[in-house]
N, C-alpha and C positions, 0 to 999 in steps of 0.2 A: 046691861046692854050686851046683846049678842053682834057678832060679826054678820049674820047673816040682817041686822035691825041696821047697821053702820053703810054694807054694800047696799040696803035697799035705800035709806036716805040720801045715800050720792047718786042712784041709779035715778033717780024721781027727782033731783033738783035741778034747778032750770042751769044754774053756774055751771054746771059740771060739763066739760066736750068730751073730756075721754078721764076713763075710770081703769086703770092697772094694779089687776091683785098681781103682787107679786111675790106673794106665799099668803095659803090659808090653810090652820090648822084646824081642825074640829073635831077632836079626839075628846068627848066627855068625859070628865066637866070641864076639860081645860078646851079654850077656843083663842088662834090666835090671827091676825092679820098683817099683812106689812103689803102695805101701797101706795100705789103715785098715781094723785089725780091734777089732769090738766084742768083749772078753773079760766075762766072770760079774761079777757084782758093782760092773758101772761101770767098768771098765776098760778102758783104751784101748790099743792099741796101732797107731804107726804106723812103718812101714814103708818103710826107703830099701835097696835091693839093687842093685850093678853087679858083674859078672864078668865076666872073659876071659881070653884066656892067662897075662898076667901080673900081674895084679891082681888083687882084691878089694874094695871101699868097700862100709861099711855104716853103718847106723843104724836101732837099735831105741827107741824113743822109748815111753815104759811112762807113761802120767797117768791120775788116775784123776779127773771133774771136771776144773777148772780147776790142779790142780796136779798139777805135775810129781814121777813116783816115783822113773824112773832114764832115763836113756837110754846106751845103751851103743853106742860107735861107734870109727870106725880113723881118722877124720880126723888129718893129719898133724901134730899140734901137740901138745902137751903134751911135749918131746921131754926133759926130766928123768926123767919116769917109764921103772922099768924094765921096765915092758912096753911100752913106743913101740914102733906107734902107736894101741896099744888100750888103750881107757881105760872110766870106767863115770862120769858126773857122777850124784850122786843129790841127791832135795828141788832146796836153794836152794843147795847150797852153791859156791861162787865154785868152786874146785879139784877135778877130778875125782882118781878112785882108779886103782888098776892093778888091770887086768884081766885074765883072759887075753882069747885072740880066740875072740867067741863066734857062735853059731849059733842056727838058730832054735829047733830045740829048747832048747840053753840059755837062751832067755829062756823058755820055754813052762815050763820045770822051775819058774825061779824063780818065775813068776808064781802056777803050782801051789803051791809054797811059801807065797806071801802070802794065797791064799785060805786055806788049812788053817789057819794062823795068824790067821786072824779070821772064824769062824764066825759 
C-alpha cells in the first residue's frame, strides 16, 4: 500500500467530512503519512503510515470526543500474541487483542460498522 492508495480511499469514502495530511513523505522507496481525518458522527481518526521495501509501521487510532475507540497498529511489542506484531487496544483497556494486519479500508469497514450500529 502506497500513501498515495490510503489518501485516495479516504478521498472516495462517503464517512470522511474532512481529510488533513499533516506530513507526507514520498522520497522512494520509503513513503510516509501522518493524518487527521474528521469521520460522520464525531469521529476521529488519526493516522501514522511508513512504507518501503522491507517494512511496513502503522497506526490507526479510531476516538470519538475525548475517548479512545480502538487503535490498531504493528508496533513491535505485545510479542505473546499470536498475531505479533499486529494488535488492535480497544476503550481503556491495559492489554490489546489480536489482530490480523489491517488496512485502511479495513478500518473504513469497521468504522461503517459502528455508525449502522448506532443510528
Amino acid at each position: 500500500m502506497t500513501i498515495s492508495k490510503t489518501v485516495a480511499a479516504l478521498s472516495s469514502s462517503e464517512i470522511v467530512l474532512e481529510l488533513k495530511v499533516l506530513k507526507a513523505i514520498v522520497e522512494p522507496p520509503v513513503q510516509a503519512l501522518q493524518a487527521r481525518v474528521t469521520l460522520k458522527d464525531g469521529y476521529i481518526l488519526q493516522i501514522n503510515e511508513s512504507v518501503g521495501p522491507d517494512f511496513r509501521r502503522y497506526s490507526y487510532h479510531l476516538q470519538k470526543g475525548d475517548a479512545m475507540i480502538k487503535r490498531w497498529d504493528n508496533s513491535p511489542h505485545w510479542k505473546d500474541l499470536k498475531t505479533f506484531p499486529y494488535h488492535v487496544h480497544k476503550g481503556n483497556e491495559a492489554e490489546p487483542k489480536e489482530s490480523p494486519e489491517v488496512f485502511i479500508e479495513d478500518i473504513l469497514r469497521e468504522v461503517k460498522k459502528l455508525l449502522s450500529s448506532n443510528p
